[in-house]
C-alpha positions as CSV (number, residue, x, y, z in Angstrom):
1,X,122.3,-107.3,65.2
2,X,122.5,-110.3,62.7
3,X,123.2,-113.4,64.9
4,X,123.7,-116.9,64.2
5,X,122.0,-119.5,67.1
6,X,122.7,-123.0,66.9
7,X,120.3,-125.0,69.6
8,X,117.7,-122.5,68.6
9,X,115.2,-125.5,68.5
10,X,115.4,-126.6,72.6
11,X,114.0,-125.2,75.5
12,X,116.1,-122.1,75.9
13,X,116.8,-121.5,72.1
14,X,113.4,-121.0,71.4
15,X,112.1,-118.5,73.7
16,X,115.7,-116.5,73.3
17,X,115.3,-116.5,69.5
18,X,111.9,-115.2,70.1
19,X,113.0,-112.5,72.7
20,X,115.6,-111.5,70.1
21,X,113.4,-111.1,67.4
22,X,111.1,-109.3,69.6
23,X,113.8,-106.6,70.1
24,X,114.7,-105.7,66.5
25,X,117.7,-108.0,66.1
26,X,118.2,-110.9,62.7
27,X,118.5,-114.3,63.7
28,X,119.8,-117.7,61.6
29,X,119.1,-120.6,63.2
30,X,121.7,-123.7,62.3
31,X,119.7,-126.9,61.7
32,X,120.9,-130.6,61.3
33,X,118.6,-131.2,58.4
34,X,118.1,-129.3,54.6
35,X,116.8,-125.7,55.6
36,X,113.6,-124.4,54.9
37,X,113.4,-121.3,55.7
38,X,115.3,-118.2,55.0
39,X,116.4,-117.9,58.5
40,X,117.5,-121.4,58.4
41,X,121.5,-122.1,57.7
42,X,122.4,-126.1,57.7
43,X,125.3,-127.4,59.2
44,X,126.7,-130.7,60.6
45,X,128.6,-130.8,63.5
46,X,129.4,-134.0,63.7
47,X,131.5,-133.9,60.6
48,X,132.9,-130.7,61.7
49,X,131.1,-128.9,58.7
50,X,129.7,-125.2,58.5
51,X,130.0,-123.0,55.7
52,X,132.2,-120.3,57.2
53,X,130.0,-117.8,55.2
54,X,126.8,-118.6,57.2
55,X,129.1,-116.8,60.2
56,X,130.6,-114.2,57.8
57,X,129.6,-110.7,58.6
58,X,127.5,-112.0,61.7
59,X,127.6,-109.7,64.9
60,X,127.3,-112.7,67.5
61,X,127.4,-116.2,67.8
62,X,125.1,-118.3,70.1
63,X,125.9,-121.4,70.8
64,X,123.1,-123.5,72.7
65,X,123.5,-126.8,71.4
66,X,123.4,-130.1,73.9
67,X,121.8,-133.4,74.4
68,X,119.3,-132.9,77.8
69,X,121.3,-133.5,80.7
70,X,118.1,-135.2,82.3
71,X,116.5,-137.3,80.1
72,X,118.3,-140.6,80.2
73,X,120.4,-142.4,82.2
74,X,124.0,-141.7,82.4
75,X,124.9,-145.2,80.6
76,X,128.3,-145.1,79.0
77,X,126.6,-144.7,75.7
78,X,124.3,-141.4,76.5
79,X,127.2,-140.0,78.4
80,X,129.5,-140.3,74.8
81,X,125.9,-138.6,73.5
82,X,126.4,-136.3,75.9
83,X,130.1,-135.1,75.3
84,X,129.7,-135.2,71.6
85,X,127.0,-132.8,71.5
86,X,128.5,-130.3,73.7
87,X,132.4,-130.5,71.9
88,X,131.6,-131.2,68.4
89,X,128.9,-128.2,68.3
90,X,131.3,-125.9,70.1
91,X,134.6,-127.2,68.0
92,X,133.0,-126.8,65.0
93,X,131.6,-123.5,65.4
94,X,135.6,-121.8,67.0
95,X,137.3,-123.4,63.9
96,X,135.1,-121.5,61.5
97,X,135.3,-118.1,63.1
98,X,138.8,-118.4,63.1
99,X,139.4,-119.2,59.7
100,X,137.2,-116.2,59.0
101,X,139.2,-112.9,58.2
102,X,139.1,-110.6,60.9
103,X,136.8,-107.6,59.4
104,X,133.8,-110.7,58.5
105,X,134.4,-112.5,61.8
106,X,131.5,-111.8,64.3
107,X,132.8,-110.0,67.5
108,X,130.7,-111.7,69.8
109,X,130.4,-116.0,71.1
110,X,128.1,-116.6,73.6
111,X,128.6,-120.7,74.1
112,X,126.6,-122.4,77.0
113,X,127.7,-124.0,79.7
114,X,126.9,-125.1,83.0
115,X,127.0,-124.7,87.0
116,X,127.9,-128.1,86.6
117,X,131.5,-127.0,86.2
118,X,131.7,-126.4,90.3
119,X,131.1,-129.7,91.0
120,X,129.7,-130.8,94.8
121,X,130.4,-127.1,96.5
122,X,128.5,-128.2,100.3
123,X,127.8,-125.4,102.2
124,X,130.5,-123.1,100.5
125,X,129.7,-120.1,98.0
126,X,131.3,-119.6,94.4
127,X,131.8,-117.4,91.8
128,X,133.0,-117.6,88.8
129,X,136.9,-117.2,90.1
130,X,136.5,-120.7,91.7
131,X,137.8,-123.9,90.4
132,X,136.2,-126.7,88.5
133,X,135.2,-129.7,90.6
134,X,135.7,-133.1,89.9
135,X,132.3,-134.8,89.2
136,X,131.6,-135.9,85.6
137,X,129.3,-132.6,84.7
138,X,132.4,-130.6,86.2
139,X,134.7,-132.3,83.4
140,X,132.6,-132.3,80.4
141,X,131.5,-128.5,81.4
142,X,135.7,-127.7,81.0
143,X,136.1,-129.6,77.9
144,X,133.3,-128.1,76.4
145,X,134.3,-124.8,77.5
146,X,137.7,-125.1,76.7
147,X,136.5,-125.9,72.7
148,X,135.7,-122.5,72.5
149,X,139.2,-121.4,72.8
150,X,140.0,-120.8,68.9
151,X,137.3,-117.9,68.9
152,X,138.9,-116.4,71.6
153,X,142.2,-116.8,70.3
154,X,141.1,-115.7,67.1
155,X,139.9,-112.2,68.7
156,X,136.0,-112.7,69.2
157,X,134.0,-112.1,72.5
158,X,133.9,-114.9,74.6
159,X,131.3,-115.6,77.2
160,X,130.9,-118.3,78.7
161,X,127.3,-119.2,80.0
162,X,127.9,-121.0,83.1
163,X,123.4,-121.6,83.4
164,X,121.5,-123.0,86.0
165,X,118.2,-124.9,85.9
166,X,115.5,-122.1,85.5
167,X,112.2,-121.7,86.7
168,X,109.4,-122.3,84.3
169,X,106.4,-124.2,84.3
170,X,107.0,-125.4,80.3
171,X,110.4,-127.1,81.0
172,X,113.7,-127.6,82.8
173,X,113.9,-127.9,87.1
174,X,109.6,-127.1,87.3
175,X,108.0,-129.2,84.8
176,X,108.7,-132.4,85.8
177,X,108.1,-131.9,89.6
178,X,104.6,-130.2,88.8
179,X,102.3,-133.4,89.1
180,X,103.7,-135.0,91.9
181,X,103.8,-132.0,93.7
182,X,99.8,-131.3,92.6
183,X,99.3,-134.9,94.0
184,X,100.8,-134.3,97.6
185,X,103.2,-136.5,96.9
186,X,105.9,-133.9,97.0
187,X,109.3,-134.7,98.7
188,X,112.8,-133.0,99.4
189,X,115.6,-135.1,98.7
190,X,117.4,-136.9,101.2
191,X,118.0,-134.3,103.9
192,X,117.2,-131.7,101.7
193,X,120.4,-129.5,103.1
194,X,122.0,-129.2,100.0
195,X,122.2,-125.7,98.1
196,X,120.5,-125.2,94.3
197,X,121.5,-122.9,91.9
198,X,118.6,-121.5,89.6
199,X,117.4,-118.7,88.2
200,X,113.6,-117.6,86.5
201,X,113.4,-118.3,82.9
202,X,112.8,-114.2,82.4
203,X,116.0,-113.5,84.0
204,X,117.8,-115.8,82.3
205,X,116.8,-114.6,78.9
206,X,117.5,-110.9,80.4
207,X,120.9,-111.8,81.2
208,X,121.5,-113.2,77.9
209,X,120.5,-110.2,75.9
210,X,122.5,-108.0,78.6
211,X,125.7,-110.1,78.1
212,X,124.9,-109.6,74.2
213,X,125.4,-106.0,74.5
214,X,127.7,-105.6,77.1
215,X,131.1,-105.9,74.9
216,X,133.0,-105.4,78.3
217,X,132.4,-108.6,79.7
218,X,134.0,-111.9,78.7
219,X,135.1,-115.5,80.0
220,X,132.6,-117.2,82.6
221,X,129.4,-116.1,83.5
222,X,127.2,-117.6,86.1
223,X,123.6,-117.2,84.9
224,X,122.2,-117.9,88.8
225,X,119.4,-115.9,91.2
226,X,121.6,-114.1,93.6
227,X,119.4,-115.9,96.3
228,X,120.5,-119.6,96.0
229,X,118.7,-121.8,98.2
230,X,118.3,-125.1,99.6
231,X,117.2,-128.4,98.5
232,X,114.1,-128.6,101.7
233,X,113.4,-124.4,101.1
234,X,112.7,-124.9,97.1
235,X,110.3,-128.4,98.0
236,X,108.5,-125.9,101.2
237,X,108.1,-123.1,98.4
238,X,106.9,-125.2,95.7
239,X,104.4,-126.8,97.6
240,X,103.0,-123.3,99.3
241,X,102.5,-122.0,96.0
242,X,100.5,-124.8,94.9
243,X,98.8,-125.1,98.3
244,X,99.5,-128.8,98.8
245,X,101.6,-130.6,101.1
246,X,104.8,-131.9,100.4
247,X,106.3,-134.3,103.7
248,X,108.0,-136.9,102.2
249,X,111.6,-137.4,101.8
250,X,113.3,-139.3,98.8
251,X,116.4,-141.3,100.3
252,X,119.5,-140.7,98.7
253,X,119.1,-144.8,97.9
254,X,116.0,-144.9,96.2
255,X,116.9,-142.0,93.8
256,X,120.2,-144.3,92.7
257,X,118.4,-147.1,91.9
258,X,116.0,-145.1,90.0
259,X,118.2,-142.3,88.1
260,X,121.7,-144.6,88.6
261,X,125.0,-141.8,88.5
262,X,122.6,-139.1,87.3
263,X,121.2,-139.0,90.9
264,X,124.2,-138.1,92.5
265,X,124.0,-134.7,90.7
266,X,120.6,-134.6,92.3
267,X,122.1,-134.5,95.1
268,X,124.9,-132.8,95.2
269,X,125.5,-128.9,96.9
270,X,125.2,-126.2,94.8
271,X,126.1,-122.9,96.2
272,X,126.4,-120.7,93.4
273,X,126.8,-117.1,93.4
274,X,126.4,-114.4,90.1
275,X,129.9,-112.4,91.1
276,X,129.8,-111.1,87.3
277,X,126.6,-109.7,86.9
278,X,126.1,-108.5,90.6
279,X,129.6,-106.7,89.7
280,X,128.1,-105.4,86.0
281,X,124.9,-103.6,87.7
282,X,122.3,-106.1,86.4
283,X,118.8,-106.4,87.8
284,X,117.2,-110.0,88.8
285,X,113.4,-109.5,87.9
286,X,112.9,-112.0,90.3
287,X,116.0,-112.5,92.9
288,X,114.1,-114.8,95.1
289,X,112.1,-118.2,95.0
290,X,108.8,-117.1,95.9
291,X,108.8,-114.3,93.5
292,X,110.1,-116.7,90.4
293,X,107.6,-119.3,91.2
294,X,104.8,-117.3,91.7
295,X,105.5,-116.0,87.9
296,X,105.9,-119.1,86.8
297,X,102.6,-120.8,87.8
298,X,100.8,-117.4,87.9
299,X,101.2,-116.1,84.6
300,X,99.3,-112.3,84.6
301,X,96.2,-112.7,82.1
302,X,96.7,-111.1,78.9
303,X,93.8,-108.7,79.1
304,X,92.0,-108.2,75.4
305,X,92.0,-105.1,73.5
């Protein structure tokens, strides 16, 4: 396929451009600043400006732009940062592929989104047939969703990533946990009862490419392990499988003073469930924690020739 990535440059967008490439397919990647490289298309969102001809006679879209969710706090100012990168991205990118005539307009969209959109779920399960909650991360995941409605009016394939934080030593839920944890100073949060969505880095990049192919599936998507699992379980595997100890608690009081309104997402119950691809036949390399982590921090060798 020829595809079109915008957010190729973050965390995800790198290693799925790679894993694309790996597999035969063409990939542009949309960048901010004058390309400089053939496989480099230059747009700016902001201004609402992309050549529609950069999208003309692509296969798919991919849409991965978005500020990091976890690297500030949520003052008023990062949380404009945060909307604006999530709706002008995904506004900008529907316009132009419906202004594109329909034999040039690519068939597929596959625009991120979040498990955010569930809001606080306690101790009850979810799939992607339940509502949107009512927490800040729940409202800018519909908004941001629902600026991806002109390419689905227009006719393309719509799916709607709803991701979890994935399970890889380089980045996301892992990385920043890794030294403490290799100190012993390793903690659950608070009571540790609450439920976390996730899912490995390898099987988020599988579902991708699956949901690239499978033209049968559209709308919302949870991107999630089948095994979700709580708060204390994830801070008792993670310190197993780096054979340390890991007693301490964080108080829910402490982490507000530290991470202000982002820690209430910290803390907050998660209990998400992959109805869509458990219903679509696809197969978690690694459904449960132990499994993911051990991947993760225990990379096989590559063995020379």
């Amino acid at each position: 396929m020829r595809i079109v990535m915008a957010g190729a440059s973050g965390f995800l967008g790198t290693r799925l451009t790679d894993r694309l490439r790996d597999s035969g397919h063409r990939v542009t990647r949309l960048v901010r600043r004058p390309a400089a490289a053939p496989d480099e298309a230059t747009w700016e969102p902001a201004q609402g400006r992309l050549d529609p001809a950069v999208l003309s006679g692509a296969d798919a879209v991919i849409n991965l732009a978005g500020a990091n969710i976890g690297d500030h706090r949520w003052t008023a100012r990062y949380k404009r940062v945060l909307r604006a990168s999530r709706i002008d991205t995904t506004d900008t990118i529907a316009r132009m592929l419906r202004q594109l005539p329909e034999d040039e307009r690519p068939r597929t969209l596959l625009q991120s989104s979040a498990v955010g959109w569930y809001g606080d779920t306690g101790d009850k399960a979810v799939t992607e047939e339940s509502s949107a909650g009512t927490t800040f991360l729940a409202d800018l995941c519909r908004v941001w969703e629902a600026a991806a409605r002109p390419a689905e009016d227009a006719g393309t394939r719509v799916v709607l990533l709803r991701t979890a934080p994935t399970i890889d030593a380089s980045g996301s839920l892992l990385k920043p946990l890794l030294l403490p944890f290799k100190l012993g100073a390793g903690a659950r949060i608070g009571g540790g009862r609450q439920w976390m969505a996730w899912i490995a880095l390898a099987d988020w990049l599988n579902a991708a490419e699956f949901l690239l192919e499978r033209e049968d599936i559209s709308g919302p998507v949870n991107l999630v392990s089948p095994q979700p699992v709580t708060n204390l379980d994830f801070t008792k595997a993670l310190a197993r499988e780096l054979h340390r100890p890991a007693l301490l608690a964080i108080p829910g009081p402490a982490l507000d003073l530290v991470l202000g309104e982002l820690a209430g997402e910290a803390q907050r119950s998660q209990r998400v469930l992959p109805g869509v691809l458990s219903g679509a036949g696809f197969a978690w390399a690694y459904p449960g924690m132990d499994a993911a982590l051990a991947a993760a921090l225990r990379p096989e060798p590559v063995m020379a020739p």
